[in-house]
N, CA, C and O atoms as a MOPAC input file, in Angstrom:
PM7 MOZYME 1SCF
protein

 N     47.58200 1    79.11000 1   108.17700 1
 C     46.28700 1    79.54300 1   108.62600 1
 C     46.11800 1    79.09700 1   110.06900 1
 O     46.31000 1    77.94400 1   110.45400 1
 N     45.71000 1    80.20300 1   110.89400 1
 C     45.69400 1    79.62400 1   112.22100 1
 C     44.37000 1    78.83900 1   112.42600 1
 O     43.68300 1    78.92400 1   111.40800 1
 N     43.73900 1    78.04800 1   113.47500 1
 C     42.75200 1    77.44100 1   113.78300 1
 C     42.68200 1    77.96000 1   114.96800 1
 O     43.59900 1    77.85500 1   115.78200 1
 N     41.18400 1    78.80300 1   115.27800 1
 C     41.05700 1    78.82400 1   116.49200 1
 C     39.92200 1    78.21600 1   117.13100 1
 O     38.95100 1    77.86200 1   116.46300 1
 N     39.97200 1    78.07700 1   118.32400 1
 C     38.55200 1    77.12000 1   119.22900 1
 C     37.84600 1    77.78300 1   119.15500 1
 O     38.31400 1    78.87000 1   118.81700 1
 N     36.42800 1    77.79400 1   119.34100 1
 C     35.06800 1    78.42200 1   119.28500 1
 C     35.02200 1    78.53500 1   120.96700 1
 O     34.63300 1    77.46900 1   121.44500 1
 N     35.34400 1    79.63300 1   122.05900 1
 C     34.97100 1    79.31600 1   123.12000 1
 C     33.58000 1    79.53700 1   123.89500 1
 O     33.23600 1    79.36700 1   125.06400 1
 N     32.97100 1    79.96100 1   122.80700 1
 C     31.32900 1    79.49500 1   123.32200 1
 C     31.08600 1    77.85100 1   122.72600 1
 O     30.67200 1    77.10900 1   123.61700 1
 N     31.21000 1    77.41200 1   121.84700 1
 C     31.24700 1    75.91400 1   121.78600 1
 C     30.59000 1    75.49300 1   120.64800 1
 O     30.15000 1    74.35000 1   120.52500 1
 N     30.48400 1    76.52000 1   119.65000 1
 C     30.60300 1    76.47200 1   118.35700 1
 C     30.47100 1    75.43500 1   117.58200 1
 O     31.28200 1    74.55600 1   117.87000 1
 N     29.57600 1    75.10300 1   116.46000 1
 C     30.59400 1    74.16000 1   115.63900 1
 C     32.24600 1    74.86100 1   114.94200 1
 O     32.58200 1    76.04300 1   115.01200 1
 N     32.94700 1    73.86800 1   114.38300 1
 C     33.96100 1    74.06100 1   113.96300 1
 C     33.95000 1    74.51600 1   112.09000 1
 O     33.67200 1    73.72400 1   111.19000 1
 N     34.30400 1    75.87100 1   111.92500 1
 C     34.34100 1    76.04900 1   110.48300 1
 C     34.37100 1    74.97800 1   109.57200 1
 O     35.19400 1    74.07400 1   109.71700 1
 N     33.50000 1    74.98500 1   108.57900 1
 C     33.67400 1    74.17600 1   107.37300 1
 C     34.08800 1    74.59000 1   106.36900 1
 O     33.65800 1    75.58700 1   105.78900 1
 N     35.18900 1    73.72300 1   105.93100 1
 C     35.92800 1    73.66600 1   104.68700 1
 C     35.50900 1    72.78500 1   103.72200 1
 O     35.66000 1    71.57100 1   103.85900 1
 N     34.89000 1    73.38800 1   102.55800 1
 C     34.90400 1    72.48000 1   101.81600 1
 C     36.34900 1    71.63900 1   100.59800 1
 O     37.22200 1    72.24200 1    99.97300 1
 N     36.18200 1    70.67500 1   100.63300 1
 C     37.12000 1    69.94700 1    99.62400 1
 C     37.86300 1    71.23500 1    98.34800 1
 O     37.65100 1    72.44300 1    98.24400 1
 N     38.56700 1    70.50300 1    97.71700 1
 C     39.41400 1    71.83000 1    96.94100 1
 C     38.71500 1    70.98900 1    95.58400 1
 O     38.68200 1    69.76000 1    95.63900 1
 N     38.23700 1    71.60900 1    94.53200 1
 C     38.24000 1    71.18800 1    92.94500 1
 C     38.06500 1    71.96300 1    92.22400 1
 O     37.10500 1    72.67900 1    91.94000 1
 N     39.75200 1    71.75900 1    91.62900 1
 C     40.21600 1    73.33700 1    91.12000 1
 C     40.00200 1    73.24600 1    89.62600 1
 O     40.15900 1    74.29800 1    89.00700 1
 N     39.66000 1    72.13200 1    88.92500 1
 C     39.06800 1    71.88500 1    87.84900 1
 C     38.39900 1    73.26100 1    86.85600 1
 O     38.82400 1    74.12500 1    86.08900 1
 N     36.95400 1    72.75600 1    87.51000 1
 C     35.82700 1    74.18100 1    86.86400 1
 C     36.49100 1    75.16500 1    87.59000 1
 O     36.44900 1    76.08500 1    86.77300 1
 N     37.35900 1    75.82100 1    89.03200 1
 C     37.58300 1    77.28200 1    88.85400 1
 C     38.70300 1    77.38400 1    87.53300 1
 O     38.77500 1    78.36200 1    86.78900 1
 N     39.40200 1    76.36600 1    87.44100 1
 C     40.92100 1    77.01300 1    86.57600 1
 C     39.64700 1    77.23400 1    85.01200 1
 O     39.43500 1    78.27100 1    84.38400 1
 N     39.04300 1    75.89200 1    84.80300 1
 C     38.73900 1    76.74700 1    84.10300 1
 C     37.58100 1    77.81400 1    83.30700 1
 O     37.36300 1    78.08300 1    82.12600 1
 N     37.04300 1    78.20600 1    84.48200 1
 C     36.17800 1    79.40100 1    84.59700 1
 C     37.12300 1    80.41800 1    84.26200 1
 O     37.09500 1    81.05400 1    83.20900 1
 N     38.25200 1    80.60800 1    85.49600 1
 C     39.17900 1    81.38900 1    85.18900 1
 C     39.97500 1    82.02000 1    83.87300 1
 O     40.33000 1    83.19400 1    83.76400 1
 N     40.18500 1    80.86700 1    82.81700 1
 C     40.77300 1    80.20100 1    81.87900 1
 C     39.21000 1    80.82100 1    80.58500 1
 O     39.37900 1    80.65100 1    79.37700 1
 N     38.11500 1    81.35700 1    81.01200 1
 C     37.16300 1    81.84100 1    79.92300 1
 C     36.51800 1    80.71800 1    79.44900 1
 O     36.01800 1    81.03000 1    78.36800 1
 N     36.28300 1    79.58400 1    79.71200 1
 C     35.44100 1    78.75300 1    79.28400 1
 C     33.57000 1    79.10100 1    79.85200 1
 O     33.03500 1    79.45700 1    80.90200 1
 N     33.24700 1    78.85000 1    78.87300 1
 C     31.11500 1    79.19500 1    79.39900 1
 C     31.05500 1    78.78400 1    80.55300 1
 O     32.00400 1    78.06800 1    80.87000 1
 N     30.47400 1    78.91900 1    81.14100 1
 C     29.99500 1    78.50700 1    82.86600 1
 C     29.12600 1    77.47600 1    82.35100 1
 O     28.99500 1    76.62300 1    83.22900 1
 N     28.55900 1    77.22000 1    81.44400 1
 C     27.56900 1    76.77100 1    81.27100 1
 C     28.26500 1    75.04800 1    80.48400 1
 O     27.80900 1    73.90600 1    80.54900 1
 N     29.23300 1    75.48400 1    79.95200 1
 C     30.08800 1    74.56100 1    79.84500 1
 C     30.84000 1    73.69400 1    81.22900 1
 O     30.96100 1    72.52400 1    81.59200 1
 N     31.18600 1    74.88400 1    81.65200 1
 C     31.48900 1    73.90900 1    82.71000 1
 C     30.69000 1    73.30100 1    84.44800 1
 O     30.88300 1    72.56500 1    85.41600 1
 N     29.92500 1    74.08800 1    83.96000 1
 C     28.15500 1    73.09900 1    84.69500 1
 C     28.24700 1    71.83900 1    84.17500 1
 O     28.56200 1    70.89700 1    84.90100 1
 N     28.03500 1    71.71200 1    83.12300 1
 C     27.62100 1    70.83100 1    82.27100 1
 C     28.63400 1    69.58000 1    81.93300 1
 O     28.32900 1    68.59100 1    81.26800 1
 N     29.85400 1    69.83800 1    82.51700 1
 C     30.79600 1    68.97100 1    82.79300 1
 C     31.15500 1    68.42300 1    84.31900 1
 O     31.48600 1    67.29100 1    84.67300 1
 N     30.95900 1    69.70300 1    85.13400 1
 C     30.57600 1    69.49800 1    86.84300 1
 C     29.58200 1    69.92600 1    87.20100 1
 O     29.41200 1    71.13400 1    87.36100 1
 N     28.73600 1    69.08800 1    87.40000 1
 C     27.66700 1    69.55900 1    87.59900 1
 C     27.41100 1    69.72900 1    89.36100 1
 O     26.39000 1    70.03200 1    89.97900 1
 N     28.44300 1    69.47900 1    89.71800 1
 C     28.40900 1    69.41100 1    91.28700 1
 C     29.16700 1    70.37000 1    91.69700 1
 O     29.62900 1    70.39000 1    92.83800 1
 N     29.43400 1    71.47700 1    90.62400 1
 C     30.19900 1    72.87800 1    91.10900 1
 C     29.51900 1    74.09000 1    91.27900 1
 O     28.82800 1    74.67900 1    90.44800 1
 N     29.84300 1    74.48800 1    92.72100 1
 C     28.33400 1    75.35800 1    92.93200 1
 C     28.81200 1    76.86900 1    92.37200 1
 O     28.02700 1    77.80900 1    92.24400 1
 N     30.40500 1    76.93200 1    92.02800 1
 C     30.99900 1    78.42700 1    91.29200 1
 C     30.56000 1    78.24600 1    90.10600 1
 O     30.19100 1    79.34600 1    89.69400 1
 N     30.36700 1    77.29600 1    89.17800 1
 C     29.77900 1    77.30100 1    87.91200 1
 C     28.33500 1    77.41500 1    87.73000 1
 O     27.75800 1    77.81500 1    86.71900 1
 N     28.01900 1    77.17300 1    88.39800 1
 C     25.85700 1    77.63200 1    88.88700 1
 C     25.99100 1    79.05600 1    89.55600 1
 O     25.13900 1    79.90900 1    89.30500 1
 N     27.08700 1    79.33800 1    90.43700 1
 C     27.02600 1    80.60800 1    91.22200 1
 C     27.19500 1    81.67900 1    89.61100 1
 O     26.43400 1    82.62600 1    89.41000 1
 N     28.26900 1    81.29800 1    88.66300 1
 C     27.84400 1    82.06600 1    87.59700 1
 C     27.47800 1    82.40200 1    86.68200 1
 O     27.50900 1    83.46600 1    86.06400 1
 N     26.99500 1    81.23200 1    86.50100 1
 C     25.82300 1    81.03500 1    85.26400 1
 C     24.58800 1    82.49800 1    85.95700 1
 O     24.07100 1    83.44000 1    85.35500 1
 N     24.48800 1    81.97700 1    87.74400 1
 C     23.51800 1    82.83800 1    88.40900 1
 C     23.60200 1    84.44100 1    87.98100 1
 O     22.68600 1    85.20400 1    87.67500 1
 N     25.21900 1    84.70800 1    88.08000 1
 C     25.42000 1    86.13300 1    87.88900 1
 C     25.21300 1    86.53000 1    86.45700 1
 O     24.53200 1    87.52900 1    86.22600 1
 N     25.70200 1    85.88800 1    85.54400 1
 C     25.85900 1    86.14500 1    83.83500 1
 C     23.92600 1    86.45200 1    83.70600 1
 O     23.37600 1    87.31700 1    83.02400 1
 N     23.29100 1    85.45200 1    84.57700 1
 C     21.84700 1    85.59100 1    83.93400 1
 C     21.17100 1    87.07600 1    84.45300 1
 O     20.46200 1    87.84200 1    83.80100 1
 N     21.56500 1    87.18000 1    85.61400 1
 C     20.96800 1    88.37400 1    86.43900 1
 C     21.75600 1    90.02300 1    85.93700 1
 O     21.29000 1    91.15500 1    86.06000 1
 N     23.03700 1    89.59100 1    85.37700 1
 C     23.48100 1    90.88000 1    84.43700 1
 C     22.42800 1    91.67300 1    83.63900 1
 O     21.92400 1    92.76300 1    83.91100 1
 N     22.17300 1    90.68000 1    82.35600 1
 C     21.42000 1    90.34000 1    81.56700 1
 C     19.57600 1    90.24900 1    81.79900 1
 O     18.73300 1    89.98200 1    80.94200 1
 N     19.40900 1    90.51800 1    83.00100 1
 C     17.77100 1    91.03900 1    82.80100 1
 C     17.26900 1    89.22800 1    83.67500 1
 O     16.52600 1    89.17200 1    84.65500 1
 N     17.71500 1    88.34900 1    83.19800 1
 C     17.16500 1    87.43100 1    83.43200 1
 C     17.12000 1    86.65300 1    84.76600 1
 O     17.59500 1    85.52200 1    84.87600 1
 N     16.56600 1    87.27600 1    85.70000 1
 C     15.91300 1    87.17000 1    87.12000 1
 C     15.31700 1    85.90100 1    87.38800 1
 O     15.73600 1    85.60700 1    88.50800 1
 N     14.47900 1    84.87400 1    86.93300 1
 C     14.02300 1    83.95400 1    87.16900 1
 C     15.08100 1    82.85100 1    86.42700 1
 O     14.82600 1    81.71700 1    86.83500 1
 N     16.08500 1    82.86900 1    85.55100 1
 C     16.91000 1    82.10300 1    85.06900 1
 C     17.92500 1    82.27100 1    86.48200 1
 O     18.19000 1    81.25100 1    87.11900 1
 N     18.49800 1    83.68200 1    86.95100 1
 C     18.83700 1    83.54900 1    87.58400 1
 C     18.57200 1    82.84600 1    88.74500 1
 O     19.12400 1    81.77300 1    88.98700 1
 N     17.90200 1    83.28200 1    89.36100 1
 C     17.08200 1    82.32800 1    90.57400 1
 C     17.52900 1    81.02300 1    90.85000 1
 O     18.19200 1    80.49700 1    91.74400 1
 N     16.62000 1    80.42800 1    89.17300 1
 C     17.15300 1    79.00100 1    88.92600 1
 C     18.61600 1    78.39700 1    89.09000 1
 O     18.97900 1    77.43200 1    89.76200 1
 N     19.26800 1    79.16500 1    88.36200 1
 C     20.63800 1    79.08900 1    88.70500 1
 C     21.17000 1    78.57800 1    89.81100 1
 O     21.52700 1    77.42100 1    90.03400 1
 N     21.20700 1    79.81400 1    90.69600 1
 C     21.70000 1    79.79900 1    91.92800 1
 C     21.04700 1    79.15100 1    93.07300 1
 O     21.60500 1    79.05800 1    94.16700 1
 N     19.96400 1    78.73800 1    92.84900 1
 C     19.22700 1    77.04700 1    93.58200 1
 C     19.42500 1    76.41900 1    93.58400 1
 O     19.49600 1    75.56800 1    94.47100 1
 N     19.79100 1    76.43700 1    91.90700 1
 C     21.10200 1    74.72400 1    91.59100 1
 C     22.54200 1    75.00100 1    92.65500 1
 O     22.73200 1    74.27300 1    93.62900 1
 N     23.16100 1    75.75400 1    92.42100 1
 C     23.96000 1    75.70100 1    93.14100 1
 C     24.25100 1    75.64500 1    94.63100 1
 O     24.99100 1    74.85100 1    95.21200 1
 N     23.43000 1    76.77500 1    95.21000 1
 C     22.83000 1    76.54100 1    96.18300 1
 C     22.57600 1    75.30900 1    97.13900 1
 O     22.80300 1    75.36200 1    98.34800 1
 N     22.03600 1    74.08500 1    96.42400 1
 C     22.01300 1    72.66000 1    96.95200 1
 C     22.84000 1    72.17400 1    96.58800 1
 O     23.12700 1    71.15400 1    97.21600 1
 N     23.66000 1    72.49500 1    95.51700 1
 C     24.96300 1    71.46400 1    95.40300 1
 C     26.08200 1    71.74000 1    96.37700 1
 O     26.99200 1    70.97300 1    96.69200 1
 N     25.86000 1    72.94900 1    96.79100 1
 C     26.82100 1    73.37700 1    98.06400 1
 C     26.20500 1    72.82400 1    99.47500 1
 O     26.88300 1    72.65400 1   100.48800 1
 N     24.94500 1    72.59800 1    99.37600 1
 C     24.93400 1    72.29800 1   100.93400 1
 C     24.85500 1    70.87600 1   100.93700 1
 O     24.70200 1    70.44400 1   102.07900 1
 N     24.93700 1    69.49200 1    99.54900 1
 C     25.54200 1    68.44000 1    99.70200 1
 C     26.61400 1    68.75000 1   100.04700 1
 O     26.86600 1    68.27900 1   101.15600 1
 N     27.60200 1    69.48000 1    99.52500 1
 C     29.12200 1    69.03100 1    99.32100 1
 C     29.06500 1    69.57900 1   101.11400 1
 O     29.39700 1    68.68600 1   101.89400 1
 N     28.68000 1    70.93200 1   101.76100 1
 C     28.61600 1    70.81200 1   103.14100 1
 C     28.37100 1    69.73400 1   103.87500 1
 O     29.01600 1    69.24800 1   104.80500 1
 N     27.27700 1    69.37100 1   103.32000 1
 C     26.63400 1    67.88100 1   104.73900 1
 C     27.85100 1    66.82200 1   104.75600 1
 O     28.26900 1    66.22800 1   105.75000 1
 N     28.46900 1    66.68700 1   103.02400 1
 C     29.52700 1    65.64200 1   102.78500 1
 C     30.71000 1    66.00800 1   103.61500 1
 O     31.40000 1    65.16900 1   104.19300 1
 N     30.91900 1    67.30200 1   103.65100 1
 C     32.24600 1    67.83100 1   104.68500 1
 C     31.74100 1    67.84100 1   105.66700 1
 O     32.41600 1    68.67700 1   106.26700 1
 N     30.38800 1    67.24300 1   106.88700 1
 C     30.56600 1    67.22500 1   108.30600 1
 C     29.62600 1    68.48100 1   108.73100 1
 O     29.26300 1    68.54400 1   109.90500 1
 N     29.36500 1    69.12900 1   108.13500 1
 C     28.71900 1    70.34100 1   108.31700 1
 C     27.00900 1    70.00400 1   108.79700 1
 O     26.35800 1    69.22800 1   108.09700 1
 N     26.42200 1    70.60700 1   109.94100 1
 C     25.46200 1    69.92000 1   110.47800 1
 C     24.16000 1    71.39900 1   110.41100 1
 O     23.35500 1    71.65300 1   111.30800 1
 N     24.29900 1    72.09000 1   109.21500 1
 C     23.25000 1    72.69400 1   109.17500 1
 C     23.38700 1    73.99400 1   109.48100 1
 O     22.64000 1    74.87200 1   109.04700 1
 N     24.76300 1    74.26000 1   110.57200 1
 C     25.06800 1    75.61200 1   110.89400 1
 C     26.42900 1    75.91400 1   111.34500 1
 O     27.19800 1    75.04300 1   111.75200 1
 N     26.67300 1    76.97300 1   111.27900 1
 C     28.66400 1    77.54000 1   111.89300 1
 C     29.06500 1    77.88900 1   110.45500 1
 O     28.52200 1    77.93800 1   109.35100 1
 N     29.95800 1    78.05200 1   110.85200 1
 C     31.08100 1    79.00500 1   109.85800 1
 C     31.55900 1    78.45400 1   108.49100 1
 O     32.45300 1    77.61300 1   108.59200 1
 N     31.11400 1    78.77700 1   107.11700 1
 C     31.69600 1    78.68500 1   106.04100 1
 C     33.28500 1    79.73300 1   105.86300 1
 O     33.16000 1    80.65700 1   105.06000 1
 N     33.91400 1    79.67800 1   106.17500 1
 C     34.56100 1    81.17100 1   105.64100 1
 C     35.03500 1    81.22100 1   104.36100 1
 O     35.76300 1    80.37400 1   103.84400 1
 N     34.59400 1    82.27600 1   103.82300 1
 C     34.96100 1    82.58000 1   102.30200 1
 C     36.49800 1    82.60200 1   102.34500 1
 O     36.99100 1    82.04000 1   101.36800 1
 N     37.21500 1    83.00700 1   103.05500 1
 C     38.65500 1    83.19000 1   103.17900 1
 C     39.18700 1    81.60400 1   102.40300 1
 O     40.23100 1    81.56900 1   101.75200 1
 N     38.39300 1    80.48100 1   102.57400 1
 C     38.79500 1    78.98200 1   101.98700 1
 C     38.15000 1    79.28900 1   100.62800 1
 O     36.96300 1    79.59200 1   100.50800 1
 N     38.98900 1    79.19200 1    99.65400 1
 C     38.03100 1    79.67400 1    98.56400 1
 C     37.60100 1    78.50100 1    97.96300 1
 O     36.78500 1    78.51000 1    97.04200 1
 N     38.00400 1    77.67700 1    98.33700 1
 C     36.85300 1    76.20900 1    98.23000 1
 C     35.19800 1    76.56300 1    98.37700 1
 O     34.33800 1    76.55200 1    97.49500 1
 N     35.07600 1    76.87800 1    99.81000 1
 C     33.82100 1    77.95600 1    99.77700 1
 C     33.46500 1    79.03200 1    99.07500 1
 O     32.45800 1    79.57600 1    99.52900 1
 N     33.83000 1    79.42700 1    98.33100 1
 C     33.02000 1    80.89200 1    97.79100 1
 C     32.42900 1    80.49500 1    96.63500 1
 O     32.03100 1    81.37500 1    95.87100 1
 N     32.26100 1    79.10100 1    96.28600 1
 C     31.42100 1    78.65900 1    94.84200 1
 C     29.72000 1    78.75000 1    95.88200 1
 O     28.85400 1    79.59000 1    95.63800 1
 N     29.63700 1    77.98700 1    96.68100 1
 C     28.12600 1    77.76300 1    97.98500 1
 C     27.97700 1    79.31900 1    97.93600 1
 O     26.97700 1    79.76900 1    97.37500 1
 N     29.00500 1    80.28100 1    98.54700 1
 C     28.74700 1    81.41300 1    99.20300 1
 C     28.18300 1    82.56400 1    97.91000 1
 O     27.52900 1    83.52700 1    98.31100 1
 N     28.40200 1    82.46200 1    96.64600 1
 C     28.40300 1    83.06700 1    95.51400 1
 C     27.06400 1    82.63300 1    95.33400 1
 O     26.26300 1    83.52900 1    95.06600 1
 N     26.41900 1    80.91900 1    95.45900 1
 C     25.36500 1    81.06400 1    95.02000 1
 C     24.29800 1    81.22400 1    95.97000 1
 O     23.13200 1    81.02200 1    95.63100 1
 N     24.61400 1    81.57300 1    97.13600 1
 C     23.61000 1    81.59100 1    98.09400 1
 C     23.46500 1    83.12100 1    98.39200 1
 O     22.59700 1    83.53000 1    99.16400 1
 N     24.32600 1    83.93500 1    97.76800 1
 C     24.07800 1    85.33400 1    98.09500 1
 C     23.23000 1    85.69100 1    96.76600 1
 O     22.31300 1    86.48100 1    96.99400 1
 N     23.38300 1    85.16200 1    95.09100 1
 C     22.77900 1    85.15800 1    94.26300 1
 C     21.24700 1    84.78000 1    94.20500 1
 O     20.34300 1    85.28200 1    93.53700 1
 N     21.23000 1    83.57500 1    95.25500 1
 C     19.60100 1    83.15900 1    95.50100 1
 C     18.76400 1    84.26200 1    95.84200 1
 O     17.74000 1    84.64800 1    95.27700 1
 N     19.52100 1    84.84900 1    97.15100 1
 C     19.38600 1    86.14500 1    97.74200 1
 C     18.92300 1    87.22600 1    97.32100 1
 O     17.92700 1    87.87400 1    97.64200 1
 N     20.10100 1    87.45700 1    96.21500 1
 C     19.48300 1    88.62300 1    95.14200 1
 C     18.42100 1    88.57300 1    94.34000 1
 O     17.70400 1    89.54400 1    94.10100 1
 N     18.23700 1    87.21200 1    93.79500 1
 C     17.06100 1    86.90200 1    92.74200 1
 C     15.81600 1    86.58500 1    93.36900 1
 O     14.80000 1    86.53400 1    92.67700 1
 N     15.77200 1    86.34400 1    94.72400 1
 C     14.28200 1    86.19200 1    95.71200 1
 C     13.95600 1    87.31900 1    95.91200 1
 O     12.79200 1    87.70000 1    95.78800 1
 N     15.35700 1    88.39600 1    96.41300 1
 C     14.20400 1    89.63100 1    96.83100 1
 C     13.74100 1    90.59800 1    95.26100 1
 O     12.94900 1    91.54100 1    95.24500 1
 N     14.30500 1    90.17300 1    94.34800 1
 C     14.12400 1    91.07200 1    92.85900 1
 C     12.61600 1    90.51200 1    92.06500 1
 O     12.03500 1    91.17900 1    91.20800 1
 N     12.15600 1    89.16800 1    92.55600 1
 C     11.16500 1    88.67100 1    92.12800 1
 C     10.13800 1    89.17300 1    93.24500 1
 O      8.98000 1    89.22100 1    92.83100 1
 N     10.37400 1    89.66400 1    94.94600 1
 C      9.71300 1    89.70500 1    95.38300 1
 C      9.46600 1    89.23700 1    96.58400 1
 O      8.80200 1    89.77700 1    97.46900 1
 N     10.32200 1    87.63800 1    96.61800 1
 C     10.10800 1    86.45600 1    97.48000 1
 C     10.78100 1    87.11800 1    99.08400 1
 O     11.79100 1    86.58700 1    99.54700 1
 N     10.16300 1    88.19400 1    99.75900 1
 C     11.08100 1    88.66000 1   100.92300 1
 C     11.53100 1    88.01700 1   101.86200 1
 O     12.45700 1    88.44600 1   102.55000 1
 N     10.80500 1    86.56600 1   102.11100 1
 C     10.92800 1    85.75000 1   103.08500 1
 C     12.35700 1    85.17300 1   102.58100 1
 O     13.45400 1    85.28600 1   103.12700 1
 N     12.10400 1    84.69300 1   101.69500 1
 C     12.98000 1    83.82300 1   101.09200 1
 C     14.46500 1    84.92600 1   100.86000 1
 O     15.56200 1    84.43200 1   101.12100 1
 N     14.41600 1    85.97800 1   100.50800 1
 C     15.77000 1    86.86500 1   100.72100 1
 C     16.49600 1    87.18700 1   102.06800 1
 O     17.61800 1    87.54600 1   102.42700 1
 N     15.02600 1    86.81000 1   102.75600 1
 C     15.75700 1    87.29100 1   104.40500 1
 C     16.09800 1    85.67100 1   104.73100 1
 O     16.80000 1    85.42400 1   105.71100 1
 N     15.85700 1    85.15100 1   104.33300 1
 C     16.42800 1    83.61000 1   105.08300 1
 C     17.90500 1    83.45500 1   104.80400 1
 O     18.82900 1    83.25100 1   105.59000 1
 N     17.89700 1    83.66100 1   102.95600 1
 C     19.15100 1    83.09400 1   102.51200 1
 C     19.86300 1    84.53400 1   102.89500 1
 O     20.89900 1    84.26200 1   103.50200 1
 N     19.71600 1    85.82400 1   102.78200 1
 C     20.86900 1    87.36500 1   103.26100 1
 C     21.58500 1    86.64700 1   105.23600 1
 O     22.63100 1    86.50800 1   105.87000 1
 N     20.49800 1    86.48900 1   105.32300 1
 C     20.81800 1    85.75900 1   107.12700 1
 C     21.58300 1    84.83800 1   107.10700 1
 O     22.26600 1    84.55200 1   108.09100 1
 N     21.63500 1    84.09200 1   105.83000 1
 C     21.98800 1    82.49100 1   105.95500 1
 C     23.40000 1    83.02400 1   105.83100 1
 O     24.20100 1    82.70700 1   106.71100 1
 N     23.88100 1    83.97800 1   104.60500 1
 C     24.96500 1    84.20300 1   103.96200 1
 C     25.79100 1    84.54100 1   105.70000 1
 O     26.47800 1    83.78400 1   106.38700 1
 N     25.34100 1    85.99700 1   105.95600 1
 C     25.87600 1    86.74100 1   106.83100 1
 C     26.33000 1    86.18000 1   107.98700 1
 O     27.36200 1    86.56000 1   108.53900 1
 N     24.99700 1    84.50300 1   108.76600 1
 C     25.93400 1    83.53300 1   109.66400 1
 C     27.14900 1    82.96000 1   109.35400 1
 O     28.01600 1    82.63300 1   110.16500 1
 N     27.19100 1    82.82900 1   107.94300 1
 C     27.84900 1    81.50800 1   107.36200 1
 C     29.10900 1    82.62400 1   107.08800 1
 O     30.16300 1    81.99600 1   107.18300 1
 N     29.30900 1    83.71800 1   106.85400 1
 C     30.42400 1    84.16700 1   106.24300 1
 C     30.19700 1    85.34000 1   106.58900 1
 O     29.28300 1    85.73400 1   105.86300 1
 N     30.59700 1    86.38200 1   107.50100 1
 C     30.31200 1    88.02600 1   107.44200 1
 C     31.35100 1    88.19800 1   106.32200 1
 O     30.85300 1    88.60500 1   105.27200 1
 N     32.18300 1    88.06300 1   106.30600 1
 C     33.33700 1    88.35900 1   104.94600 1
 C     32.55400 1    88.39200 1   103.98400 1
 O     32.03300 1    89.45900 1   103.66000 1
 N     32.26500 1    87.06900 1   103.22500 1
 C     31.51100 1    87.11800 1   101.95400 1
 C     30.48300 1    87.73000 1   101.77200 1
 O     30.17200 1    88.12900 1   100.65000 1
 N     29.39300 1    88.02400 1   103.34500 1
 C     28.30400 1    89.62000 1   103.24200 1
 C     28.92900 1    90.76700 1   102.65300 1
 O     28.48900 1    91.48800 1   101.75700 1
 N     29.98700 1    90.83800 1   103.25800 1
 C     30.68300 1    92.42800 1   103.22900 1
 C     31.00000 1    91.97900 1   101.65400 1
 O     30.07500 1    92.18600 1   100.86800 1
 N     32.03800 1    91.47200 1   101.19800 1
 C     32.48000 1    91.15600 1   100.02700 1
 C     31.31400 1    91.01900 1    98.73900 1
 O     31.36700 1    91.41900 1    97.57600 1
 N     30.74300 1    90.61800 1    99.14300 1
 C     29.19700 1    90.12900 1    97.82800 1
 C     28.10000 1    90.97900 1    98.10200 1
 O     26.97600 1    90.71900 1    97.67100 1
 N     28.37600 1    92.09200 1    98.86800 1
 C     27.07700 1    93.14700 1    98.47000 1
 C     26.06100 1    93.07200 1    99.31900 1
 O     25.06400 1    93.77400 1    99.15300 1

């Protein structure tokens, strides 16, 4: 993977840590909800608990969801150095548990209504990752 400089002066992309745990086994068909409930500091297991609920009609479960996750991604950011803004890239798929639930917040603010709150977090996604915009709808 190459690294390149930011030559406007950027912060430097954040990577979050790798814990391949809850993806293997999300992957692997175990409940999301199971494996919340074992990591609770995994924001892909809240990112799909977020999606399973919002399939299913359930919009304000969703919401909930993906809030949880949502903040568990922007600890594990602040914990990786990350100062509030610059580049997540989904391409680290360490990131796409944060990026899954912050585009889900997204979806479930503007479906309840909350427009402010959809345009903050759709903006938030699209700084943080144009990939994962394009990719997540």
């Amino acid at each position: 993977m190459a690294i390149h400089k930011d030559l406007l002066g950027g912060p430097p992309p954040t990577h979050l840590p790798d814990d391949p745990e809850p993806r293997e086994l999300l992957a692997n068909g175990t409940a999301p909800a199971d494996v919340a409930a074992k990591y609770p500091t995994s924001s892909l297991a809240w990112a799909q608990l977020a999606d399973e609920a919002f399939e299913r009609g359930g919009v304000v479960e969703s919401y909930a969801y993906a809030r949880t996750g949502y903040h568990r991604g922007l600890d594990a950011l602040r914990r990786s150095g990350w100062k509030g803004h610059g580049p997540v890239p989904w391409e680290h798929e360490p990131n796409r548990g944060f990026l899954r639930a912050l585009h889900a917040l997204a979806r479930a603010a503007q479906s309840i209504g909350e427009q402010e709150e959809y345009e903050r977090c759709a903006g938030f996604l699209r700084d943080s990752s144009e990939t994962a915009a394009k990719t997540l709808g």
